[in-house]
MARZATOR-476998 format. One record per residue (C-alpha): residue in three letters; x, y, z negated. Coordinates in steps of 0.05 Angstrom, whole numbers, padded with zeros to 5 digits, always signed. Layout:
<tikols>
ALAXYZ
...
</tikols>
This chain:
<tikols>
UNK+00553-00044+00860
UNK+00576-00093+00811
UNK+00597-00171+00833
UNK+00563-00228+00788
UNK+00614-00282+00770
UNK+00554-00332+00799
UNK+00576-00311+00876
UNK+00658-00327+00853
UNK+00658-00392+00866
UNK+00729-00423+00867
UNK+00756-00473+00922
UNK+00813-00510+00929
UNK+00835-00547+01001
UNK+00874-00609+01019
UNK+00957-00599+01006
UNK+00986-00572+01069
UNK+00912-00557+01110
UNK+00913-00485+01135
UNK+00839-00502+01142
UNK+00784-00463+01086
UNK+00768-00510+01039
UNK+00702-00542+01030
UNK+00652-00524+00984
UNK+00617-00588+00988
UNK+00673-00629+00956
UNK+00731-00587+00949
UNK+00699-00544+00886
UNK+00733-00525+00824
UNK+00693-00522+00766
UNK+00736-00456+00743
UNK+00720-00414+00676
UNK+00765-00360+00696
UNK+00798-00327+00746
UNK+00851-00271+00758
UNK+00887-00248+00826
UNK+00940-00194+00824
UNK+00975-00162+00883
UNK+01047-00140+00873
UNK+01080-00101+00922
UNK+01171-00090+00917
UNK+01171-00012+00915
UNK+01230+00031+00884
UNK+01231+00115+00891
UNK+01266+00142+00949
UNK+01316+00183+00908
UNK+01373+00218+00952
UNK+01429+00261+00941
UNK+01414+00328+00965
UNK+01335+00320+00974
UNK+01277+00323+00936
UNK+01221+00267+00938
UNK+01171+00287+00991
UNK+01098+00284+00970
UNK+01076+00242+01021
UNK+01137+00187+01020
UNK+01160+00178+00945
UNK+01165+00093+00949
UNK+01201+00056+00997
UNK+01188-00024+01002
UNK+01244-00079+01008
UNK+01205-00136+01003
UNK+01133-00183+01008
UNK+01068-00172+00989
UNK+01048-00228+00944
UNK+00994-00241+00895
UNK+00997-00277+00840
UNK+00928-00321+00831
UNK+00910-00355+00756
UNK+00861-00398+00725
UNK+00833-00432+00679
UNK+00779-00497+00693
UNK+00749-00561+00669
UNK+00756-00635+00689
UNK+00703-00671+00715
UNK+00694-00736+00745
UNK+00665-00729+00814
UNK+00691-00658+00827
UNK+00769-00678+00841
UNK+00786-00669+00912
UNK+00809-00591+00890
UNK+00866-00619+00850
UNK+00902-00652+00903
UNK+00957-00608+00892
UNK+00973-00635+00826
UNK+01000-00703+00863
UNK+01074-00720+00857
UNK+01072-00726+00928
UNK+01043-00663+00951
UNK+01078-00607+00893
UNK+01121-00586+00960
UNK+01070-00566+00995
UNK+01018-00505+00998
UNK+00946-00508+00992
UNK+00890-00451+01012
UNK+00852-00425+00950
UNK+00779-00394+00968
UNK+00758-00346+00910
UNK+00677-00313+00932
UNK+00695-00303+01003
UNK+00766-00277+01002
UNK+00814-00335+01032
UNK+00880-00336+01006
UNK+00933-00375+01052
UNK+00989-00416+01030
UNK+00990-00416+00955
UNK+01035-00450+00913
UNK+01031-00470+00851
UNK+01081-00446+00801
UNK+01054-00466+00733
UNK+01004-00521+00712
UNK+00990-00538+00641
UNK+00933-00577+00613
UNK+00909-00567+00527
UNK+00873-00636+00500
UNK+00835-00625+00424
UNK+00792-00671+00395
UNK+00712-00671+00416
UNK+00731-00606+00463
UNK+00732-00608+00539
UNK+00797-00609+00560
UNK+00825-00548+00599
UNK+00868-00546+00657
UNK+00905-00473+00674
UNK+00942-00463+00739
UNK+00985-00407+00771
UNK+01002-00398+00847
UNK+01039-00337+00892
UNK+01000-00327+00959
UNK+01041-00310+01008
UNK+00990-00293+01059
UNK+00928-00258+01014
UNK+00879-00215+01038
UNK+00888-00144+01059
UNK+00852-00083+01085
UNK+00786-00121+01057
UNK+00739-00103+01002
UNK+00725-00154+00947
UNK+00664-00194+00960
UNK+00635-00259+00938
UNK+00596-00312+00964
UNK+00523-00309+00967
UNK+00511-00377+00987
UNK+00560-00420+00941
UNK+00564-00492+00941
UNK+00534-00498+01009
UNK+00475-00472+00988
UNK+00465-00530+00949
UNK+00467-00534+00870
UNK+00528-00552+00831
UNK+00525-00619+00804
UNK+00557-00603+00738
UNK+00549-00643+00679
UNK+00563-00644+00610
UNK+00555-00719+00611
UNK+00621-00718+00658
UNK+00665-00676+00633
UNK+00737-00701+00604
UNK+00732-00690+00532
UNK+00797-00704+00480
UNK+00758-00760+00455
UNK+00744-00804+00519
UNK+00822-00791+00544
UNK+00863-00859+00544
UNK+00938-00862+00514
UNK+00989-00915+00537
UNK+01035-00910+00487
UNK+01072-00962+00512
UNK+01136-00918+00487
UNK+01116-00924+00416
UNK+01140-00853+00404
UNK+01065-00822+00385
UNK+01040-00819+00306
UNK+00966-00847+00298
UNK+00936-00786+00288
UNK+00951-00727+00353
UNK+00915-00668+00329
UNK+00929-00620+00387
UNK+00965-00640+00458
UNK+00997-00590+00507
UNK+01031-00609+00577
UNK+01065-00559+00620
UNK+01092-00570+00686
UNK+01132-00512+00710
UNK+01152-00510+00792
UNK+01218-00474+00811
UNK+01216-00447+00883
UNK+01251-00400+00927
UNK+01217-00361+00985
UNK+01247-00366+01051
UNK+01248-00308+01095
UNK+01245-00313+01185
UNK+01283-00256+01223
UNK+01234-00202+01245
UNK+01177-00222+01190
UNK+01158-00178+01136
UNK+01126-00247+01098
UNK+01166-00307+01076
UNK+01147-00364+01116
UNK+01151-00423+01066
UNK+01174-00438+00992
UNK+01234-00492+00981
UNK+01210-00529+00923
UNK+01276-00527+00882
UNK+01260-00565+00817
UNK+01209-00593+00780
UNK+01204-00593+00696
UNK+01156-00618+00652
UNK+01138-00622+00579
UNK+01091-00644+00528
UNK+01077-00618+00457
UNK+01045-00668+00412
UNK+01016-00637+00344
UNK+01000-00693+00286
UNK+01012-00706+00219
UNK+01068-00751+00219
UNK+01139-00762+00260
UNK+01154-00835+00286
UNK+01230-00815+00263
UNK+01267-00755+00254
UNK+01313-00745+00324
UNK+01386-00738+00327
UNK+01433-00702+00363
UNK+01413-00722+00434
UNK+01342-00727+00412
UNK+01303-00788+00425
UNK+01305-00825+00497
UNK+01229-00860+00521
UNK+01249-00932+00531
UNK+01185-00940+00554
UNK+01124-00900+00593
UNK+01087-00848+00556
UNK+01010-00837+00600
UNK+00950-00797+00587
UNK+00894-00822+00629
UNK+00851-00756+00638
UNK+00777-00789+00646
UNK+00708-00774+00631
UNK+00654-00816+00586
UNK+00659-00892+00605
UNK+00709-00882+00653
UNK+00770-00931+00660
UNK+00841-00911+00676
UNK+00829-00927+00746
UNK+00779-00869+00755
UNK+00821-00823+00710
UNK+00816-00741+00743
UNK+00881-00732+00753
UNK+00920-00798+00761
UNK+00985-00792+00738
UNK+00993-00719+00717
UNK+01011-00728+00654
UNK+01058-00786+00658
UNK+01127-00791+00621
UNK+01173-00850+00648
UNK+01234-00883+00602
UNK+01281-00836+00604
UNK+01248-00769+00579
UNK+01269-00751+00515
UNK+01239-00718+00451
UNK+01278-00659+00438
UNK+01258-00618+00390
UNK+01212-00634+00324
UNK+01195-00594+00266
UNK+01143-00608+00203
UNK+01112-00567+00147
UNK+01071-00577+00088
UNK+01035-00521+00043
UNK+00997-00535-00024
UNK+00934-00572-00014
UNK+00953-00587+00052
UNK+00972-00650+00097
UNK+01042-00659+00127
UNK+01037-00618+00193
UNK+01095-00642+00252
UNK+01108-00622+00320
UNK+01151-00662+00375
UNK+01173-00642+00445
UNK+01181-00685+00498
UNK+01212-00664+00564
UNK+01235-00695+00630
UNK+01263-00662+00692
UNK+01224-00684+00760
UNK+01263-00659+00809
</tikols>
């Protein structure tokens, strides 16, 4: 029997709650989503001795599975992105995908795409160490509570209703295409006499953001170009100010990031075309 994507409902919970999140508040409004499981197996090759049929692998290491996906921004449906917080990207979170519960996740990779008059899309990655297992796939017959999702076009974050502070004075006029990445380094740490890892040390933090336009403030040198000022997107919906942005202070580079790398091009009956990189190291 085939699953319908309607009873896939995704949920985030609170940073740090081993509690299942709720549906009520705590829904993503996800376009896609993709869970692998990866196991550490090698072949048990020995001197002398053929592979037996019925024990070829042996495994030195975790299960873990790898969760992605893809989702809008939309005023009134926040409380899943808590993890996004400065003060929480140490800490786990429990993801709820149909009705499979996946404990302590941890995001790895967040990036967020802004285009003009397009709703702008968020894409995260996490490692589960405590997924699922010995359970068939199954999804949620009664999502939201039961209750219908109050989604709305009208709410969305579109390219055109998010707010610059530019206060930097490092952005052309015209931004074409913006990309931010956040990338989480972390390191599993392992108990005596437990097959899982325990936690994840959080060992650094990197972010950058890829502005596409048609024209370069100046053209960097060989250190690149220090912020000597802040650099903010305010992600919020139609009529929303900065105080009600999504995601407060997600994408938000301080003086002290740098542009490092910028390139341009031109072809016949074109428009200048440029493309600068800022970066800044979090932790």
């Amino acid at each position: 029997m085939s699953l319908p994507y309607s009873e896939f409902p995704v949920c985030i919970g609170a940073a740090g709650a081993s509690t299942p999140p709720a549906e009520t508040n705590q829904y993503v409004p996800t376009t896609q989503v993709a869970v692998n499981y990866n196991t550490t197996h090698r072949p048990k090759r020995k001197l002398g001795s053929t592979i037996a049929s019925d024990d070829q692998f042996g495994f030195g290491g975790a299960l873990t599975a790898d969760i992605s996906m893809d989702c809008l921004l939309q005023t009134g449906l926040t409380s899943g992105f808590d993890f996004l917080a400065d003060a929480n990207q140490d800490n786990y979170v429990v993801i709820k995908i149909g009705s499979g519960q996946f404990n302590k996740c941890y995001a790895t990779d967040v990036s967020v795409n802004i285009e003009p008059f397009a709703p702008v899309s968020l894409s995260a990655k996490f490692v589960s160490l405590d997924p699922p297992t010995g359970v068939q796939i199954s999804g949620d017959t009664n999502p939201y509570g039961g209750n219908e999702i109050p989604l709305s076009g009208d709410d969305l974050v579109y390219g055109h209703t998010v707010i610059i502070n530019d206060s930097a004075n490092i952005l052309n006029n015209v931004q074409s295409n913006i990309s931010f990445n956040r990338k989480y380094s972390r390191t599993p740490i392992y108990q005596l006499g437990s097959i899982n890892a325990d936690t994840m040390l959080l060992d650094g933090v990197e972010e950058e953001l890829s502005v596409s336009s048609t024209g370069l403030e100046s053209l960097i040198g060989l250190s690149g170009e220090k912020l000597v000022n802040n650099l903010v997107f305010y992600l919020c919906g139609v009529g929303i100010g900065t105080a009600q942005a999504v995601t407060p202070d997600l994408i938000n580079f301080p003086a002290g990031a740098r542009v490092l790398t910028e390139s341009y091009n031109v072809a016949g009956g074109d428009t200048v075309s440029t493309q600068a990189t800022i970066k800044q190291v979090k932790l």
